[in-house]
Structure formats: structure tokens, C-alpha cells
DOPAMAR-81301 format. One record per residue: residue in one letter; y, z, x of N, C-alpha, C, CB in turn. Coordinates in steps of 0.001 Angstrom, whole numbers, plus 500000, padded with zeros to 6 digits. Atoms other than C-alpha are relative to their C-alpha. Glycine has a CB too. Layout:
DOPAMAR-81301
AYZXYZXYZXYZX ...
end
This chain:
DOPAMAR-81301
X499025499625501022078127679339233151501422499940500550499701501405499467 X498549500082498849081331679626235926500288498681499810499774500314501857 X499591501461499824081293675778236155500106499936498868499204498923500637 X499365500396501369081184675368232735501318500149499217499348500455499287 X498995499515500430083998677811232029501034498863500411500180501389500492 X499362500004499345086041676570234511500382497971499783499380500868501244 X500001501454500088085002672504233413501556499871498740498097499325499313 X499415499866501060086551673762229822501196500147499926499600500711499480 X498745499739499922089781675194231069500858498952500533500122501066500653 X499505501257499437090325672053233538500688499081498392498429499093500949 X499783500976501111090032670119230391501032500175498893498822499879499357 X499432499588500594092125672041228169501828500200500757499084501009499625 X498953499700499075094591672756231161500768498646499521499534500196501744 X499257501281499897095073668850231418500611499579499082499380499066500281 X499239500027501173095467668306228017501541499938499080499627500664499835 X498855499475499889098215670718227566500783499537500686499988500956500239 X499024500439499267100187669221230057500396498499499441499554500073501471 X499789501328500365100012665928228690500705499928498683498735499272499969 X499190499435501129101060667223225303500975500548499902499604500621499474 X498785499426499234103918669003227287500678498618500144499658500873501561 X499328501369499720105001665529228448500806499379499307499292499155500134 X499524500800501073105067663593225392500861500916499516499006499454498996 X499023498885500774107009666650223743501389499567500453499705501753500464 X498004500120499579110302665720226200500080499043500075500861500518501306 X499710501554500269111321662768224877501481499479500127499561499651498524 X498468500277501103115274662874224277500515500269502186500771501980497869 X499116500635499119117692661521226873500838501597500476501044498591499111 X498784498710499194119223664246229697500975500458499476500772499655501150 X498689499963499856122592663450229280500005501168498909500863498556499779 X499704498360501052124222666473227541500755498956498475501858501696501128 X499319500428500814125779663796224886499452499007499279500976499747500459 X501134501160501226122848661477223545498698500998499846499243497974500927 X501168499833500834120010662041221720499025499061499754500344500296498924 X500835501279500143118407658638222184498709500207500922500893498606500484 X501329499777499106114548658762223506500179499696501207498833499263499644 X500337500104498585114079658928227513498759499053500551499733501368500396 X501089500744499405112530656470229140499648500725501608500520498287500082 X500191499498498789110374656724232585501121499872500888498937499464500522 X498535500413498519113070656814235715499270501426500893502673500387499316 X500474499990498612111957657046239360501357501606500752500291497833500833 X498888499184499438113762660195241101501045499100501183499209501375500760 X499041501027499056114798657844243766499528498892499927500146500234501478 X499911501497500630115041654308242912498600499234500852501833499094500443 X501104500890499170112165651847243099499938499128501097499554499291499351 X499753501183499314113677649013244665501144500297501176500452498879498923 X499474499594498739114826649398248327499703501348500401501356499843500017 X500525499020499675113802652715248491498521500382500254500430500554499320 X500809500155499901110656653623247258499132499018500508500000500253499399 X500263501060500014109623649962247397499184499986501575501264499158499641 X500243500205498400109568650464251666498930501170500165501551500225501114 X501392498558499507106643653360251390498842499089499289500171502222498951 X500757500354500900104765650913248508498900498879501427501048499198498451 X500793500613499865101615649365249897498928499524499133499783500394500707 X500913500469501239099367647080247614500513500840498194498104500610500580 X499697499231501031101286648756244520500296501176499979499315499976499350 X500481498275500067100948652330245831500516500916500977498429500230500209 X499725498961498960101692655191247303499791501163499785501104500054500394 X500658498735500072100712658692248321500731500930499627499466500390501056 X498586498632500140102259662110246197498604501006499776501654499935498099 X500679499040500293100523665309246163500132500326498722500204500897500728 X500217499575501713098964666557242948499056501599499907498813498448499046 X501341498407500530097288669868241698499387500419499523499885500862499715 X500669499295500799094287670997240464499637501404500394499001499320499731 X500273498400499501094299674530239988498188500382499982500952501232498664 X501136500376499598090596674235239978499057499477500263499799500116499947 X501011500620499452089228672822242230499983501046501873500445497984499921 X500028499220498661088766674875246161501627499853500882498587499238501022 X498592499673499691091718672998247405500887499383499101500380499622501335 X499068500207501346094389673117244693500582498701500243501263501172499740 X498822500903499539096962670604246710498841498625500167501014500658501726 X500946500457499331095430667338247208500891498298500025498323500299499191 X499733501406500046096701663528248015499533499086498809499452499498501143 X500480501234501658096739660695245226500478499205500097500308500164498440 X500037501133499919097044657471245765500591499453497823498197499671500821 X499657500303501238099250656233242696501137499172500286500227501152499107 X499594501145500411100922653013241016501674500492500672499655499644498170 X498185499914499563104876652824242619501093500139498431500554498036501005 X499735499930500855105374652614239114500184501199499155499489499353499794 X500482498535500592104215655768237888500138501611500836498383499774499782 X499828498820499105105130657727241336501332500324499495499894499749501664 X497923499165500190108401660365241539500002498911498636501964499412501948 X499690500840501395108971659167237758499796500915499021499064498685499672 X500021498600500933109601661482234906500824499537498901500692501507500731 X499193500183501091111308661005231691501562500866499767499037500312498931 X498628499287500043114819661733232055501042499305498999500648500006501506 X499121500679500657117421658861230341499746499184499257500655499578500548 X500019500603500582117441656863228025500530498672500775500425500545499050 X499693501407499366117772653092229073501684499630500180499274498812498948 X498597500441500159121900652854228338500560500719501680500860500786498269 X499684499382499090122236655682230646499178500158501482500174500976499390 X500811500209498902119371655329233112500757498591500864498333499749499397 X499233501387499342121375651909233871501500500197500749500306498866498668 X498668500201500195124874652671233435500352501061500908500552500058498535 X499461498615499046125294656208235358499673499655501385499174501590499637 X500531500235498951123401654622238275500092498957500911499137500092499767 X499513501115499486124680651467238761500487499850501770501118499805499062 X498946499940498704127262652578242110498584500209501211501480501736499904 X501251499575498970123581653640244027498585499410500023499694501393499791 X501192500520499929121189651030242324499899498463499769499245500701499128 X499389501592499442122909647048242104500450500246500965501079499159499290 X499589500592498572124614647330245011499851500775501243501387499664500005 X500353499721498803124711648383248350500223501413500151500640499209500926 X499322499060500006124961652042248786501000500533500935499329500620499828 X499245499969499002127834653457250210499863501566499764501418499147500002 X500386499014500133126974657125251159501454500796500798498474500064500508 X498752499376499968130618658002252093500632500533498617500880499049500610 X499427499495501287131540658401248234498870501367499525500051498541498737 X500396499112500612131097661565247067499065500143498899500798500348499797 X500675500132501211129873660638243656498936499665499860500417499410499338 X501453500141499831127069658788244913499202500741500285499703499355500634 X500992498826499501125545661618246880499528501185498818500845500847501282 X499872498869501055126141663917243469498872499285499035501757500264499233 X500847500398500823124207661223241364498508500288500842500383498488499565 X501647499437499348120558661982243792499911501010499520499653500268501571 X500637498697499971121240665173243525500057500685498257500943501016501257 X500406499977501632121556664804239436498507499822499932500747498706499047 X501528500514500613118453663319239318498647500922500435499664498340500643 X501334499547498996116691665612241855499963501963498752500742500187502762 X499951498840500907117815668806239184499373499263498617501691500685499830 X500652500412501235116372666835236491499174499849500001500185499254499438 X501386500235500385113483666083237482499286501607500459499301498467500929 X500363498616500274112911670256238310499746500274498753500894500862500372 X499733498976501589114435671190234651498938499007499675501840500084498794 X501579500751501318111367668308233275498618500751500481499485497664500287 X501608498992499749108698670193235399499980501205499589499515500308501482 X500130498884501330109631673487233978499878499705499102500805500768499628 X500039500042501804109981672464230543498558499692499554501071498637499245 X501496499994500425106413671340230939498854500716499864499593499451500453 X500678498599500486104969674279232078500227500880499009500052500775500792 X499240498830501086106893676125229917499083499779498543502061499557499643 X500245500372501045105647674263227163498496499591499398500793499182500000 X501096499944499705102246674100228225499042501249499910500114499579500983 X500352498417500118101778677726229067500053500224498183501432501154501009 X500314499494501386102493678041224964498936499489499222501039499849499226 X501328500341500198100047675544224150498757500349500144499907499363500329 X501601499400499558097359677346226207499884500811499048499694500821501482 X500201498815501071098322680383224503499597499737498634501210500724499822 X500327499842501133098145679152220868498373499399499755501114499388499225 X501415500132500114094800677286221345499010500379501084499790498761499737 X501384499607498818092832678478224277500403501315500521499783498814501544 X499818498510499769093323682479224395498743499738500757500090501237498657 X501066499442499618089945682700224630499022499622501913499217499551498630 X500434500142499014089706680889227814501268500025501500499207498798499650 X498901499806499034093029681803229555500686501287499306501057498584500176 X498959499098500321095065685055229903501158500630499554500081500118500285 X498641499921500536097827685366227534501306500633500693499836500660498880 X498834499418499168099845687825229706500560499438501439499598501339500266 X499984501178498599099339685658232512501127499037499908498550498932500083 X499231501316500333100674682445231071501603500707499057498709498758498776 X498660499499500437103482684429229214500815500232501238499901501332499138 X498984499678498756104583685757232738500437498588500856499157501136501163 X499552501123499174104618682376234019501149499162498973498557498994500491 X498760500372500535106682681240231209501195500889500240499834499854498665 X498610498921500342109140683989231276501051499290501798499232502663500071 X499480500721499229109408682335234940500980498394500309499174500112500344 X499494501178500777110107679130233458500971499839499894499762499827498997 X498710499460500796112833679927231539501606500552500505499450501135499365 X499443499093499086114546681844233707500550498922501103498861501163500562 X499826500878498629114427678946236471500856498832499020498200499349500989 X499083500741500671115796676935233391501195499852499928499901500086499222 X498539499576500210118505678559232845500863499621501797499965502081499443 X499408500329498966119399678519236418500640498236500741499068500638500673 X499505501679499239119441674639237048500945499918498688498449498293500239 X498741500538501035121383674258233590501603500508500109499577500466498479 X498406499876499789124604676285235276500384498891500954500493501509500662 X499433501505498804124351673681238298500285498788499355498758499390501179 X499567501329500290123874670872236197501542500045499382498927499326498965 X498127499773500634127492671897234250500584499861500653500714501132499517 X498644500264498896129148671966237250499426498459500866500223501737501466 X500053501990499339127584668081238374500608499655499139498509498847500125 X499284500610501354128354666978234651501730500344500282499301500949498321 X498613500303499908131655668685235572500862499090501206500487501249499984 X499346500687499127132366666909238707499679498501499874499731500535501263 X499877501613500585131268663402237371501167499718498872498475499554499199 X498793500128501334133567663598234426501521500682500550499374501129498352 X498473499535499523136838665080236419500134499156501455500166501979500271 X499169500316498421136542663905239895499925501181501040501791499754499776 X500008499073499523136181667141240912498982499731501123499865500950499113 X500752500229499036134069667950244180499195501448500461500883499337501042 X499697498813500087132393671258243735499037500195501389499723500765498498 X501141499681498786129552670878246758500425499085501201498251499577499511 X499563500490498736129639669918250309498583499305500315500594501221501130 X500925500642499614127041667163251333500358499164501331499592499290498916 X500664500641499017125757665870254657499414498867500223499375500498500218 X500681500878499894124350662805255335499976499784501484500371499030499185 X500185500879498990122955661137258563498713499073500390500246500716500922 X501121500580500600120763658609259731498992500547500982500048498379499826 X501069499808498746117532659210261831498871498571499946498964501741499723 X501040501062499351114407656966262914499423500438498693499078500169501698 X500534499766502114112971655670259758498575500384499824500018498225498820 X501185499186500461109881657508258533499721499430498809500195501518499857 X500662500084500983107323657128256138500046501068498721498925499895500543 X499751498917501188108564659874253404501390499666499186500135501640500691 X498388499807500978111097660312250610499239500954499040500891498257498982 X499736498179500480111672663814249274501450499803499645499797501491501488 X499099500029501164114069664697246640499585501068499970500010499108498802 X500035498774500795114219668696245965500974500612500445498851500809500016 X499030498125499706116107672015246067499519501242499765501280500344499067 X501130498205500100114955675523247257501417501160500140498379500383502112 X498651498914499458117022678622247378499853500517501434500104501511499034 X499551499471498828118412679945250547499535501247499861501402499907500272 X500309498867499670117690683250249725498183500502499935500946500734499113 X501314499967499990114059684674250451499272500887498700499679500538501373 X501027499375501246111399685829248039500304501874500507497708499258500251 X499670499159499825112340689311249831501015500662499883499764499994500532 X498747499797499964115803689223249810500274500095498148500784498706500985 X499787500045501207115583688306246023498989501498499041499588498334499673 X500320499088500650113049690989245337500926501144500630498548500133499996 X499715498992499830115006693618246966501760500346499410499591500115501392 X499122499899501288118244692479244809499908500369499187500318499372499513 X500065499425501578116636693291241918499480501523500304498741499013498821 X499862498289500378115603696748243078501089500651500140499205500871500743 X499180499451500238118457697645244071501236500183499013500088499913500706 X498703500345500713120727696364241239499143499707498506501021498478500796 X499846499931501320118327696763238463499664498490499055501469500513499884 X499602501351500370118342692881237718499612499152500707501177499772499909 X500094501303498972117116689244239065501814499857500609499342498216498870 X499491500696500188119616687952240805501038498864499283499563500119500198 X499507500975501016122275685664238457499987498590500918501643500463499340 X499595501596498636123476682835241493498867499966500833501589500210501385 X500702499990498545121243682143243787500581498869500612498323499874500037 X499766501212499272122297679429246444498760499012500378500651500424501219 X500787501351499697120833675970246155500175499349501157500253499024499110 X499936501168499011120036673936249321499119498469499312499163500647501590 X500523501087500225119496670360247978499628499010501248500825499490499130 X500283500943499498117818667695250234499227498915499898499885500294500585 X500735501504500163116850663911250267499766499612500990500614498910499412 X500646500714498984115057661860252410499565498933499767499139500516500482 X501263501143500697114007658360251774500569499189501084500028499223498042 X499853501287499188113983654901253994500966499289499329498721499139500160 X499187501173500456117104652696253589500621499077500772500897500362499336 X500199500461498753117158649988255570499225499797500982500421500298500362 X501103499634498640116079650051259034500419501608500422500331498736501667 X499865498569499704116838653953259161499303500106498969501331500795500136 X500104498776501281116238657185257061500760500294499845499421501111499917 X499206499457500433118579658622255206499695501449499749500329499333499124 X500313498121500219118766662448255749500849501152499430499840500657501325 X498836499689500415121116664002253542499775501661499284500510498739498986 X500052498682499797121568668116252862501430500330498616500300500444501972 X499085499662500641124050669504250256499543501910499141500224498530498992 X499979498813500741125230673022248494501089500464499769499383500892500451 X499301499621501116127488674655246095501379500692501150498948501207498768 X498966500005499383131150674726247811499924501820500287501283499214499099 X500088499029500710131072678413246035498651500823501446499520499475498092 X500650499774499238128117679046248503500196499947501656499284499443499544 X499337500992498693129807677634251980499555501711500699502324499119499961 X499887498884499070130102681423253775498239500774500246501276501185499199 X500901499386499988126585682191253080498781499109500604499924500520498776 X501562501020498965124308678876254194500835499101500467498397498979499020 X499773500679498883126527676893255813499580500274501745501225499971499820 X500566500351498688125463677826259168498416499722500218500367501091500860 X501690500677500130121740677667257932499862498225499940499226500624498266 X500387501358500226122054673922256824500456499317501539500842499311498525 X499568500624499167124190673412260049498745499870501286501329500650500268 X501026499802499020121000674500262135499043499358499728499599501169500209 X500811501090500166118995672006260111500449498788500559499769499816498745 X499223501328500137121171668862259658500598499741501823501550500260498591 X499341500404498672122909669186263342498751500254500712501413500873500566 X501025500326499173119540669273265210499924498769500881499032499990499273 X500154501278500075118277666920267160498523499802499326500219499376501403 X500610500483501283115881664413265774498710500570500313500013498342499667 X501378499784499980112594665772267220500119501050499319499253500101501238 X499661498824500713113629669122266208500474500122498722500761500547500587 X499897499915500925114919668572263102498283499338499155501385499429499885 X500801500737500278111777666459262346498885500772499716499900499116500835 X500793498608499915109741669717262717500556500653498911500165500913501390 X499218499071501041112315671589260521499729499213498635501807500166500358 X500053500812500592111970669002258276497904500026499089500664498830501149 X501086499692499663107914669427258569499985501327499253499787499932501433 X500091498597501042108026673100257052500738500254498647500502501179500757 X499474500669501288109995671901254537499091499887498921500455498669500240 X500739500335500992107789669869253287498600500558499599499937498871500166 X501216499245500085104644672030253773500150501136499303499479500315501200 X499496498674500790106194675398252430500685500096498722500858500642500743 X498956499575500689108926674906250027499983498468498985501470500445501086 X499563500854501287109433671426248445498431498935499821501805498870500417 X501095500705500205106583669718246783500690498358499707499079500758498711 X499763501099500207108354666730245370500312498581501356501006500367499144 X500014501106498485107418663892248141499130499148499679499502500602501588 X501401500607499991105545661209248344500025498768501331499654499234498272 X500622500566498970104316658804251464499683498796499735499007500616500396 X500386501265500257103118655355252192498225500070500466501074498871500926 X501636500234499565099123654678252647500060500124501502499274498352499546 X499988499990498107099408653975256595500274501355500125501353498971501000 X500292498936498777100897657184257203498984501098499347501570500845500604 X501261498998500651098285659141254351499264499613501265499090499568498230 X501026500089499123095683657633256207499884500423501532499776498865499927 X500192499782498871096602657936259647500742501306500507500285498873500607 X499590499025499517098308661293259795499495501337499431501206499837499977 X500496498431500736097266663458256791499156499994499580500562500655499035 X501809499852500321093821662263255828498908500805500322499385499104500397 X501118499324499211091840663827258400500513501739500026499877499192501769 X499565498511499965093637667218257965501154500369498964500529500360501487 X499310499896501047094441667072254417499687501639499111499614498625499208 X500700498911500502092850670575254042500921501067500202498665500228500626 X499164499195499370095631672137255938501522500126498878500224499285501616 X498984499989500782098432671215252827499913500823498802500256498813499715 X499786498928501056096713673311250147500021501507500839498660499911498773 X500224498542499314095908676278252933502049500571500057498945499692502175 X498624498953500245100101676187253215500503500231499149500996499859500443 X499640499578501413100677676203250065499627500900499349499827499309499269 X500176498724500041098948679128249604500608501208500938498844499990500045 X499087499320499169100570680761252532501318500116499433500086499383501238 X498739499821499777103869679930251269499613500880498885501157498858500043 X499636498724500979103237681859248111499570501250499793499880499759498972 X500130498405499723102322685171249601501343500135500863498421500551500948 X499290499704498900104749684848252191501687499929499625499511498970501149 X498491499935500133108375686512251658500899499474500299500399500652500259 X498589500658498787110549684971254496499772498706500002500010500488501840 X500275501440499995110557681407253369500802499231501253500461499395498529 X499313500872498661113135680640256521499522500226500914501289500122500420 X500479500030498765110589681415259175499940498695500123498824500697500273 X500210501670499276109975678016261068498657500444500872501642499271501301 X501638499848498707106346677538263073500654498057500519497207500149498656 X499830501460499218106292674628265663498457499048499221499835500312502274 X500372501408499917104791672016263800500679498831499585499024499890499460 X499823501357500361105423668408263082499409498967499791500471499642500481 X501512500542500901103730666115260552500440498417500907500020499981497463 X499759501097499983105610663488262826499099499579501387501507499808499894 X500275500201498542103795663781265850498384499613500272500421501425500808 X501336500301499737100365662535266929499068501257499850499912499409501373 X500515499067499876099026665890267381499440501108498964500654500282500657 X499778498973501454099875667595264008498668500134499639500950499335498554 X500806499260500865096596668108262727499252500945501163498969498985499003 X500471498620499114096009669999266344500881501368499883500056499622501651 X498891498727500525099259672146265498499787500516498878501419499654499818 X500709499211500844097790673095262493499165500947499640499748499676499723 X501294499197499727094848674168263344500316501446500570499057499194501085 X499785499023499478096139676278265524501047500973499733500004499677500916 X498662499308500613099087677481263102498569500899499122501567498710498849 X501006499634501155095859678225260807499828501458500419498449499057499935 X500452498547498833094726680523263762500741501071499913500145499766501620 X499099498673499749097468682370264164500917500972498787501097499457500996 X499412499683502083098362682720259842499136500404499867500336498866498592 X500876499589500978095338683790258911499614501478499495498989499472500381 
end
């Protein structure tokens, strides 16, 4: 009877999400209304393109039931990092300076358009849960917890609101010239990843103990945005956050970004295991780095979401031959 339940909710789960999907149809920009087509968080060609093997490449996906939630997926270059954000006028036209020609990662504006795209494709994964969680609720009470999925919307919402003050102030610094964040770039030894997200600086502790003492979430929190993808014969490793923010994580990002490369490469490594899901890989290094100890990405992903102090660091690195022995033995000493 468990498997059955549990076949029913899968099925209903998936559903919902897919019906979430189709629902966001209408073009980002704050000034059209014309349907959204698919668009790649970071561009297919020259970017992605250098992870694509036989068509494909590796992004983590989630089934919430199955033992391990997190799990590798082998999917079309077409259909990876890809989300419905612009409409074709503007998917072309806003992107042009970072996707005909050569990029030049000294202009400000360019570095601001990634990090448009990397808040857009957040605000489309909320809006899905969001919109999903109501779906469960109106047809499948009987096999999911209404107060549950309400609390996860109310999370939603909430995280909505928060990327829609940042995006006002990108929209405002594309349309003035203005320059409201401070971004990083450099290059390192080119790797098999490209990552596109933003986590807050402040910890799941620090934020719960704001709101006891003051009554209230939080309003600001400070965004650390970072990208990562192959361009060229390097990587491009680039770091940014809210000018407005400078006294409070600038010396955190400086202890990322100014590393050196083994060490950052590690820092880089808990990153992507703890905090930002949006990534995806080329086959060679699935196979030969995270295949055999692909068991270890849903175990941190459960770790990270008990665990308050999202800026601890553990010594591993997914870059190193060894990593699925540093795991093991991170397992040991987490459990």
C-alpha cells in the first residue's frame, strides 16, 4: 500500500509541475507581454556547447521520492539550464553584447546581463513551485498535506518578492548606466562545470535569530551571485554583490575569489554541494568523477538543509582524483 501511495503522489507531483510550467508563458521583461520562449541560462554556443558530448550533458534533478532525492541526468544540450524566460525579440536583442560576439568581460553591462538571467531563472523555479504547491492542494489533498505545501508556498512568495527588488535595481542599471553591484571576474584552469546561481551571505542562523529578535524575516538579505562556465581555453570565474552590501561580504567574496586555484577549487566544491543547485557537467567528468560516488550529492543535500552555518567549508574537492575518498570520510565525520 506505501508503494502505491507514494507511486500516486510521484505521479501527481510530476504532473503538477508540468502544469506549473506551461502556466509561465509571458516574456520577463517588465514591458512585454509577448509569450516566452525556451532560453539557456548561459548560452548554448561557446559555452555550454564545450561540456556537450553526443548532444548531452549532465544536471542534477529531484525526485522527492525516491531514497536518494538528488540524482544525475543525462539530458539534450537543448533542453539543459533552459527555462522560459523571453520572448524571441528580447531573448535576441538584450543579449546580443555576450552572445554574437566575442565577450568582453571588462564591461560592466555584460557581467549584469548573466547575472539577469541567473535571477530569472530562480524567480521561474519559484513561480513553479509556487504554483504547483496550489495545484497539489486543489486536487490531491487527499494525498498531500495542505499545511505543508501552503508553508512551502508562503516560502515561495516571500523568496519572490525578494529577487523582484534586485531585479529593479538590474532593470535600473541597464536602462541608466548606472552600476549598482561590484563584480569579479578571473580566469582559472578550465573545468568541466558551468554554474549560474545566488545564495545569501547570511546563515540560516543568523536569519533565524533576526527574526527573533526583531519580530520579522529579515527585508535585505545580501546576494552573493556566481558563474562559472568554460570560455575558451580557460574558465571563467566570476563573483558579484549589491554595492549597498560592500561592508558586510566583501571580505567573504575576497576569501573566495582571491584564493588560489587549488583552494578556491575546494571553495568552489562546497558551493556546489551545499548551496547552489543550478549546474550542470559534461559526461567524461559525470562518469569519471561523480558516478561512482553519486550517493554522496543527495546525502549533502540533506546535510545542507539541517545545517545552520551555510559558510562552514570541509576540505573537499570534486576536482581532485580522490574526492569520492574525501567524502567518504566527510560522511564519517557529518553523520
Amino acid at each position: 500500500m506505501h508503494t502505491q501511495i507514494n507511486i500516486r503522489k510521484a505521479k501527481a507531483w510530476q504532473e503538477a509541475k508540468l502544469t506549473a510550467i506551461k502556466l509561465i508563458k509571458t516574456c520577463f521583461h517588465p514591458e512585454c507581454d509577448k509569450p516566452a520562449i525556451n532560453s539557456h541560462i548561459l548560452q548554448k554556443n561557446g559555452i555550454l556547447s564545450e561540456l556537450e558530448e553526443d548532444g548531452h550533458v549532465f544536471q542534477m534533478e529531484i525526485n522527492p521520492f525516491e531514497n536518494d532525492v538528488h540524482f544525475f541526468k543525462q539530458t539534450g544540450i537543448n533542453k539543459a539550464f533552459s527555462f522560459n524566460c523571453f520572448c524571441p525579440t528580447h531573448d535576441t536583442e538584450l543579449f546580443s553584447s555576450i552572445e554574437t560576439t566575442e565577450i568582453d568581460f571588462s564591461i560592466y553591462r555584460n557581467i549584469l546581463l548573466f547575472t539577469l538571467r541567473t535571477k530569472y531563472n530562480e524567480k521561474f523555479r519559484k513561480l513553479v513551485t509556487d504554483r504547483q504547491q496550489e495545484i497539489l492542494i486543489e486536487k490531491h489533498s487527499d494525498l498531500f498535506e495542505a499545511p505543508h505545501l501552503l508553508m512551502i508556498n508562503q516560502q515561495e512568495k516571500l523568496g519572490i518578492k525578494d529577487i523582484e527588488k534586485t531585479e529593479k535595481i538590474i532593470w535600473h542599471d541597464l536602462n541608466t548606466g548606472d552600476e549598482s553591484f561590484v563584480f569579479l571576474v578571473r580566469d582559472i584552469k578550465k573545468i568541466q562545470i558551468c554554474l549560474s546561481a545566488f545564495y545569501n551571505y547570511e546563515t540560516s542562523y543568523e536569519l533565524g535569530e533576526y527574526a527573533r529578535i526583531n519580530g520579522k524575516d529579515k527585508e535585505n538579505v545580501s546576494d552573493i551571485f556566481i558563474s562559472v562556465f568554460p570560455y575558451k581555453q580557460k574558465t571563467k570565474f566570476m563573483m558579484g554583490y549589491k554595492k549597498r552590501d560592500e561592508k558586510t561580504v566583501k571580505q567573504y567574496v575576497n576569501s573566495i575569489f582571491k584564493e588560489s586555484e587549488n583552494r578556491l577549487l575546494s571553495k568552489l566544491t562546497n558551493l556546489l554541494l551545499f548551496q547552489c543547485e543550478t549546474w550542470v557537467t559534461s559526461k567524461n567528468f559525470y562518469n569519471n568523477r561523480i558516478k561512482k560516488c553519486e550517493k554522496y550529492f543527495s546525502y549533502a543535500t540533506d546535510f545542507s538543509n539541517a545545517n545552520d552555518n551555510e559558510r562552514v567549508l570541509f576540505q573537499i574537492n570534486l576536482f581532485k582524483e580522490n574526492f569520492c575518498k574525501q567524502m567518504k570520510q566527510w560522511k564519517i565525520n557529518n553523520a
